[in-house]
C-alpha positions in Angstrom: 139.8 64.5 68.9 137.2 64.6 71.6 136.3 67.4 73.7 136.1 67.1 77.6 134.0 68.9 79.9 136.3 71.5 81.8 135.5 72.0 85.3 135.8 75.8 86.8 137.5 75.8 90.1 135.0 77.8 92.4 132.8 77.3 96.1 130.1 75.8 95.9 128.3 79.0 96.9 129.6 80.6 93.8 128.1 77.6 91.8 124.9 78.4 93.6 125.3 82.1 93.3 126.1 81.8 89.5 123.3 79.6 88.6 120.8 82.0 90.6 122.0 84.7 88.7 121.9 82.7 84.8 118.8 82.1 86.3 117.1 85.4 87.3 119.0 87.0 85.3 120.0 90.2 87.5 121.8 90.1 91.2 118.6 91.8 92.5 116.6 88.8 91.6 119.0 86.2 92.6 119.6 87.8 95.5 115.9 87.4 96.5 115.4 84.1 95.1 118.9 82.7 97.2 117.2 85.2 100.1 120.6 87.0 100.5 121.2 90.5 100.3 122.3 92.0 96.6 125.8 93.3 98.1 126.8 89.7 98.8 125.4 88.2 95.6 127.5 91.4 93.8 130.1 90.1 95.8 130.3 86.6 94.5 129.7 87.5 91.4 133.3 89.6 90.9 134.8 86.2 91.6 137.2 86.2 88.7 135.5 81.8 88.8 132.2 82.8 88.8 132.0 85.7 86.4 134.3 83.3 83.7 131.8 80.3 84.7 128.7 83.1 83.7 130.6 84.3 80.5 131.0 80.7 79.4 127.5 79.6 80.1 126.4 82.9 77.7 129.2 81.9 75.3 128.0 78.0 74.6 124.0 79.1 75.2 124.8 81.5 72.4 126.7 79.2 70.3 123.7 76.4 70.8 121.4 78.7 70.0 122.7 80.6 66.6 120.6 78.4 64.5 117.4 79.1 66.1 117.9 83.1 66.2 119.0 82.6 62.2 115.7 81.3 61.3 113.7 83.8 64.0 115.6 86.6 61.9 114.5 85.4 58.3 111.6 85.1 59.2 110.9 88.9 60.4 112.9 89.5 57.5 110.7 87.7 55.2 107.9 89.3 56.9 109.1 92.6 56.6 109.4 91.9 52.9 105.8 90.6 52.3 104.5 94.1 54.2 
């Protein structure tokens, strides 16, 4: 069975808005970066699109990314140890 990309039904600005915010990391930032105020970028982001778009990019950068925090955490555990 082969997976297909899904794509999220949203504005373009709320593309724009999303990926400013993934990233910045905080509306604050990505309001400054987009130069818009925070309220607006606030705004956009209670989109029911873009907050399920944001939660979904966190979802599969945390699922790509389990291997790589498995080894970071042995290794400060095998540090620890050694200490």
């Amino acid at each position: 069975m082969e997976d297909k990309a899904e794509l999220m039904p949203m504005s373009p600005e709320g593309y724009t808005v999303a990926a400013a915010y993934l990233e910045k990391g905080t509306a604050a930032l990505a309001a400054r970066a987009l130069s818009m105020e925070t309220k607006d970028v606030t705004q956009h982001l209670r989109d029911p699109q873009v907050k399920a778009y944001i939660d979904q990019a966190y979802l599969d950068s945390g699922y790509r990314n389990r291997v790589a925090l498995g080894k970071v955490m042995d290794s400060i555990i095998d540090k620890r140890w050694k200490n």
